[in-house]
C-alpha positions in Angstrom: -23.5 35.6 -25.4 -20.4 36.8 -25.9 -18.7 40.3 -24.4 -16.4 42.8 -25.9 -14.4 45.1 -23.7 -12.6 48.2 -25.3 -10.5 49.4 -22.6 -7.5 52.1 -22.8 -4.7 53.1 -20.4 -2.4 56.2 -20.9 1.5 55.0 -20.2 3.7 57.3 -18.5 5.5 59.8 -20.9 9.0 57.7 -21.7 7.8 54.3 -20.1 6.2 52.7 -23.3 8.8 50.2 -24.0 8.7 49.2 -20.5 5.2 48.9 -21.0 5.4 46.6 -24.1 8.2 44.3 -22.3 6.0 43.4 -19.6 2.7 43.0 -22.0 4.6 40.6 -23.8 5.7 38.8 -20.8 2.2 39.1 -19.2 -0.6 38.7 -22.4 0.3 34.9 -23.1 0.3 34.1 -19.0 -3.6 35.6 -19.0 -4.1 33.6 -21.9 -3.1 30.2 -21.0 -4.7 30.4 -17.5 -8.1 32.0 -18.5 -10.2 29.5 -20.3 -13.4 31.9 -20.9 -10.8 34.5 -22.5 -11.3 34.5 -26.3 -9.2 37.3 -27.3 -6.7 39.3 -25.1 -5.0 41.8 -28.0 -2.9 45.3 -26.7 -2.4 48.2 -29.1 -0.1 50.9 -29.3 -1.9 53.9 -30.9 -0.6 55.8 -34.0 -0.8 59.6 -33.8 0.9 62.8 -31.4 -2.3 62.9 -29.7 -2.0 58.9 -28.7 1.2 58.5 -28.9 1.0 57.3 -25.2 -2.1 55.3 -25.1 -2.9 51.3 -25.5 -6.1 50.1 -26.1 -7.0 46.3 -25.0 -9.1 44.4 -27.5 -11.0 41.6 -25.5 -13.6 39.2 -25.8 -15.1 36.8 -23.4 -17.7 33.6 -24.0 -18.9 34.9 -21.4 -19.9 36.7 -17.6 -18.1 33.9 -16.0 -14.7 34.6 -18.2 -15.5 38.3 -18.0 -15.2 37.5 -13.5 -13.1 35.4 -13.6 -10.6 38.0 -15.8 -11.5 40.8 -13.7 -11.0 39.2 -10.3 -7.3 38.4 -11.3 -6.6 41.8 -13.2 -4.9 43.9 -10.4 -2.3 40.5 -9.5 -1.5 40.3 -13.6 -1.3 43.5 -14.2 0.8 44.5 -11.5 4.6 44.4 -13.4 2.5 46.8 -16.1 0.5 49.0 -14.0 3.7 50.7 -12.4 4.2 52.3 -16.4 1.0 53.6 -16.6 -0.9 56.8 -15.4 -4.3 57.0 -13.0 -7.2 56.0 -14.9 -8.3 53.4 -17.9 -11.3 54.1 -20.1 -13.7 51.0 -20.3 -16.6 50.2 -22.8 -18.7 47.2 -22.7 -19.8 46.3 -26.1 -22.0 44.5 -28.0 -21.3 42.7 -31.4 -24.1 43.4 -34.1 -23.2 40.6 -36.3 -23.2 38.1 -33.5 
């Protein structure tokens, strides 16, 4: 069974270009060298409220991929986690058409 992960991370106020520059640098590394990884996709947010949030659309085949991802997060994510403020939100879900 697949998994769906929503997850969203506040970037520090004037850092979001940064931010996108080492996405795009990062995203197609964690995509060529995570075979369980099905889709990897960042968002900016339109809107004053979220003007300073990206939200990660991913989806796993599986637990495996999901481990596998999460095990190598804070190494990958380092060049972009320097932009961002404390804290992500997370869901877990589950597909209804699946």
């Amino acid at each position: 069974m697949t998994i769906t992960i929503i997850a969203s991370v506040k970037v520090k106020e004037g850092k979001m270009d940064d931010a996108k520059a080492a996405l795009k640098e990062i995203v197609p590394k964690i995509k060529a060298s995570e075979s369980g990884l099905i889709e990897y996709i960042p968002h900016t947010v339109k809107g004053r409220k979220e003007k300073n949030t990206i939200i990660f659309y991913e989806k796993y085949a599986d637990d495996d991929a999901l481990k596998v991802h999460m095990t190598n997060l804070g190494k990958n994510m380092a060049p972009f986690q320097v932009f961002l403020e404390p804290g992500m939100d997370m869901k877990t879900c589950s597909e209804i058409l699946e």
